[in-house]
N, C-alpha and C positions, 0 to 999 in steps of 0.2 A: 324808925318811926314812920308811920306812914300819912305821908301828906294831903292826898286826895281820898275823899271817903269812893268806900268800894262802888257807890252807884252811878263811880264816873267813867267806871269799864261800861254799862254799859250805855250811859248818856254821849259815851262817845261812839259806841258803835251805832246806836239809833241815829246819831246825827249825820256819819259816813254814808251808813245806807240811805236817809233821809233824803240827802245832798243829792248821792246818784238817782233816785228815785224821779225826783226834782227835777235832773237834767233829763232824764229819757222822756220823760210827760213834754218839758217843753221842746224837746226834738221832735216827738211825736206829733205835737201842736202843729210845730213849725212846717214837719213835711204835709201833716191834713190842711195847714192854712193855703201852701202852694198848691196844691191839687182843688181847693175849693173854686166854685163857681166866684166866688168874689177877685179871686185871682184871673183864671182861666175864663172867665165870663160865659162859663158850656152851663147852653140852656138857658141864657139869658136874652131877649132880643135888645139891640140895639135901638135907640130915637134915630129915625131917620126923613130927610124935608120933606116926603111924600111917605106914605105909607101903603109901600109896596108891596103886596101881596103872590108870595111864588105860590099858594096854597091853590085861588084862585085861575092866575095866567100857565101854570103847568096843569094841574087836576083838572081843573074847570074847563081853560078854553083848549088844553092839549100843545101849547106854544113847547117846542123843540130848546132846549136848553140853550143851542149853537144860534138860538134866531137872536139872543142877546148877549150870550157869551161866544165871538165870535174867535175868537183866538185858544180858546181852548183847546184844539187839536196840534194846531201849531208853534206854539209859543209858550213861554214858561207863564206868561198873565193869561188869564182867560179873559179877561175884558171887560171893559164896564159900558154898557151901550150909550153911547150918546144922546141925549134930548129927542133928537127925530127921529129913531125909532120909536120911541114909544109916540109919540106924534103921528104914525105912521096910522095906530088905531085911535089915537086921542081926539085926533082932528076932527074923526067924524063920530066918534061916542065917546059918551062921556063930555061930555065938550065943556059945560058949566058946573063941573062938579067941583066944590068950594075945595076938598082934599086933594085935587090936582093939579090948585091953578100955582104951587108954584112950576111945576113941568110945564104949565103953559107959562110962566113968566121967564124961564128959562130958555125957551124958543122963542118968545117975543124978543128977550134981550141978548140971545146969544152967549148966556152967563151959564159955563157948568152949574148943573146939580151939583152940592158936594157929599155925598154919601158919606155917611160912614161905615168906615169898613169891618165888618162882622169874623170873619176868618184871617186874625191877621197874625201872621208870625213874625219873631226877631228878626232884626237887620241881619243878625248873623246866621241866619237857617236861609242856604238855597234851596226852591224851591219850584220845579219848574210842573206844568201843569200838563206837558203835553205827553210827555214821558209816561206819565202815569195813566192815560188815555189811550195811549198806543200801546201797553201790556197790559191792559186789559181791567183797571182797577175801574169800576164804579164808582159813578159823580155821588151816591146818598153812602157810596163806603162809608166818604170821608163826611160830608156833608149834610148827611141824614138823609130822613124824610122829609128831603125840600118841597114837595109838592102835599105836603101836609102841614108847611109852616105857613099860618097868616101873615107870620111877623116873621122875616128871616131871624135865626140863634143861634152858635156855635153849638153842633151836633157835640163832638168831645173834647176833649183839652186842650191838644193842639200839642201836649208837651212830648220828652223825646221818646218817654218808655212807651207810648202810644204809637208813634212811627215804627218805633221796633218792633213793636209786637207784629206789624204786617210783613219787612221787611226781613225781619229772621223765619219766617214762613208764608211765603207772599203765596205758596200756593190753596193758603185756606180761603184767601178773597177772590183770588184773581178771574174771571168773567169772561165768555166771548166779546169780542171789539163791538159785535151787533148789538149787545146788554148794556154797553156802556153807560147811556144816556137814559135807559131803561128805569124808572124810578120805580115800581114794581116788581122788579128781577126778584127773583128765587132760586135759591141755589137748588141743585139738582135733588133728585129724592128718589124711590121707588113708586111713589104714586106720580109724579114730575121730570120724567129723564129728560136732559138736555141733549141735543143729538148736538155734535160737531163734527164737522169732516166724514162723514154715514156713522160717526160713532158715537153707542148711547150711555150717559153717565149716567150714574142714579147717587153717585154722592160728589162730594164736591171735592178732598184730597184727589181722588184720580183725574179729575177734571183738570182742578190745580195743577195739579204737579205735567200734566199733557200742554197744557198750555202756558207753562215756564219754560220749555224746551220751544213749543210753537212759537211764543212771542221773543227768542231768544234772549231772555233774563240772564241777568251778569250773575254772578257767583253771591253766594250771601255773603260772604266776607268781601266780597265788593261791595256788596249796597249797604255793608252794616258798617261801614268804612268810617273813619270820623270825617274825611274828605270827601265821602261823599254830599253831605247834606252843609260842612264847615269850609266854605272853600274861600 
């Protein structure tokens, strides 16, 4: 005698598939949710006590990256410039402009600015700034088009398959040390050679891969290390 009528073959095969179906949507979900800007904040600008413009002080007046990120070459922080720098031109322009007076209240009282911080990674990602400066990686690689932001934003995600993707072929990015800071750089071309050392590239893997050996780069299974970046 048969106990279940026959359309529960397949009300239970619809409901197995159903089920998995089910799961891989909200997997799905889950990994578009962690990559989304609402996670990663890329492309978003941050509220910050002045509203600092790199779009302006790079494009506009041509200010040197190094004139406020002072430690970028040599230390894993690049720096956060102090009140009196910017005081430097504040002082004498700009002077009563109501969007700067807390940087003037700041020098009057000796009280850091507190930014907030726009490119910020986990406690547990090392990350040092100078390293990457000194083989030759481009400050808008990582950064963007900083001198096209009015409003600083996280350029991309900041997550790990992003790192990778440079560090398992660092020589698609990698730049002469002179380009570094260069927010305009163009990688080489046939209408565009980059000379280095009297020699001229016209694309950018032979450039790369000359200047992984020039800047003597560790192994990719060095730098794609879990210890490297996990320490």
């Amino acid at each position: 005698m048969q106990i279940f009528h026959r359309s529960t073959n397949t009300i239970s095969r619809a409901t197995i598939f159903g089920a998995i179906f089910i799961v891989a949507v909200l997997l799905w979900a889950s990994i578009q949710f962690q990559r989304s800007p609402y996670v990663t904040y890329a492309e978003v600008a941050r509220p910050q006590p002045a509203p600092f413009s790199h779009q302006h002080h790079v494009a506009g007046l041509g200010i040197d990256c190094r004139y406020c990120h002072t430690s970028v070459e040599t230390s894993s922080f690049a720096g956060i410039p102090p009140t009196k720098t910017c005081m430097n031109c504040h002082s004498q322009i700009w002077t009563g402009a109501p969007m700067l007076e807390p940087v003037r209240e700041s020098f009057r009282t000796g009280k850091s600015l507190v930014w907030n911080r726009v490119n910020d990674l986990p406690d547990f990602v090392y990350f040092n700034h100078s390293i990457h400066i000194n083989k030759g990686v481009g400050c808008n690689t990582c950064h963007g088009p900083v001198d096209r932001m009015p409003l600083m934003y996280n350029f991309a995600s900041l997550q790990m398959e992003w790192c990778l993707d440079c560090h398992r072929a660092p020589e698609k990015y990698l730049r002469p040390r002179d380009q570094v800071f260069n927010m305009r750089y163009e990688q080489p071309s046939s209408g565009k050679p980059i000379v280095v050392d009297g020699k001229s590239y016209t694309e950018q893997l032979s450039l790369g891969t000359d200047l992984v050996h020039k800047y003597n780069l560790r192994s990719v299974a060095d730098i794609t290390s879990c210890s490297t970046c996990h320490r």
